[in-house]
C-alpha angles and dihedrals in degrees: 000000000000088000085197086054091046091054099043094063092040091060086050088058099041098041077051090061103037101049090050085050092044087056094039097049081056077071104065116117085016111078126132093248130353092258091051094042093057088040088064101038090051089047083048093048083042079064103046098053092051088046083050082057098047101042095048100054087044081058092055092054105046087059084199087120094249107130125193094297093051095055085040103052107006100063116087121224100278091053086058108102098184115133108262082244087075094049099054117118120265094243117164123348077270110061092038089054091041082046091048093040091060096041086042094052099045088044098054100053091039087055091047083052099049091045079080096047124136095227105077111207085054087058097049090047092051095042086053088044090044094085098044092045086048092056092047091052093051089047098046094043087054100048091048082057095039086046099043103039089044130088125348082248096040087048098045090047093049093038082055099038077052101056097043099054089036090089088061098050098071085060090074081067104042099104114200120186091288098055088041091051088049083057101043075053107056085241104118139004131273113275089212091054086040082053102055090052096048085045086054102044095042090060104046092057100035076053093061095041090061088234113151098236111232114239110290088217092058121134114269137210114235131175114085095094080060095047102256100130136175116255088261097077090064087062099044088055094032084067097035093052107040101105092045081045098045094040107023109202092024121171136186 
């Protein structure tokens, strides 16, 4: 095992799941309904635990003494390797489900994959993440139906939530020479098998949602797994940091 290799794609699953988290936790106390508003901060804390996982096993790796809060808080923006997707503002209830949906719909079958994966600590983590993922798919899922085959207003908002992240989605399956090597591996699934799920899934429930599904050969933006980011993503960490930042070393 190339344990570099091996952190390197663990930062980019952990730095996935925490800057979701990170969005979602902006949420709190301002959800559409109660049920709805507890709904996105468990899925958030769900995230975090699984970031918590990953980092902390990169951190082993790495054997440089950082543990899961210094890779956390202590990275500026061009060290994040999250997919530009996660780091999208929230916008309306639309664009943060159709956000969720794509991230939902990849995760899960990535998690599934890397249930099988040879190294096993990866495994473990992906088999205790597998029941969560699958929840968030279900709900998302859902939400996207229950959105688009709603209301006139409700249709129009998710159709439109749908077409403009549509151009980051395609960035989950670009694999560069790291992905390639975690496959090579044994490591982590295929992207163009993980391609052909999401495509599917994607479908059948953009299908029963009555949303029109933007072209699946579309230009895509690429760039945040090798750390070129939107200027989102400084504010997302600007506010996330800014304890770690402001008292360096800090303890409660």
């Amino acid at each position: 095992m190339d344990k570099h290799n091996t952190f390197e794609y663990l930062l980019r699953l952990g730095d996935n799941a925490l800057i979701l988290s990170q969005r979602l936790s902006q949420l709190c106390g301002k959800g559409p309904a109660m049920e709805e508003d507890m709904a996105l901060t468990n899925v958030a804390l769900d995230l975090l635990g699984q970031t918590r996982l990953w980092y902390s096993y990169a951190g082993e790796l790495e054997g440089a003494g950082r543990d899961e809060d210094a890779l956390a808080f202590r990275r500026d923006a061009h060290e994040f390797r999250n997919c530009l997707l996660l780091e999208q503002p929230n916008g309306n209830y639309a664009d943060t489900m159709m956000r969720q949906f794509y991230f939902d719909t990849w995760h899960y079958f990535l998690i599934e994959g890397l249930n099988r994966s040879s190294d096993t600590r990866i495994a473990a983590i992906a088999e205790k993440s597998l029941k969560e993922v699958s929840y968030h798919l279900r709900r998302s899922g859902d939400l996207i139906v229950r959105l688009g085959d709603g209301t006139d207003f409700s249709h129009a908002r998710t159709q439109a939530a749908a077409e403009a992240l549509w151009m980051y989605s395609g960035e989950m399956f670009a694999y560069d020479a790291l992905d390639q090597a975690m496959v090579a591996a044994g490591i982590a699934p295929d992207g163009a098998e993980l391609r052909s799920h999401w495509l599917a899934h994607v479908a059948a429930i953009f299908k029963e949602a009555t949303l029109a599904m933007p072209p699946a050969d579309a230009w895509m933006q690429s760039g945040g797994k090798q750390g070129r980011h939107s200027e989102h993503l400084g504010y997302v960490l600007a506010e996330m940091q800014f304890l770690q930042r402001a008292y360096p070393g800090a303890t409660w």
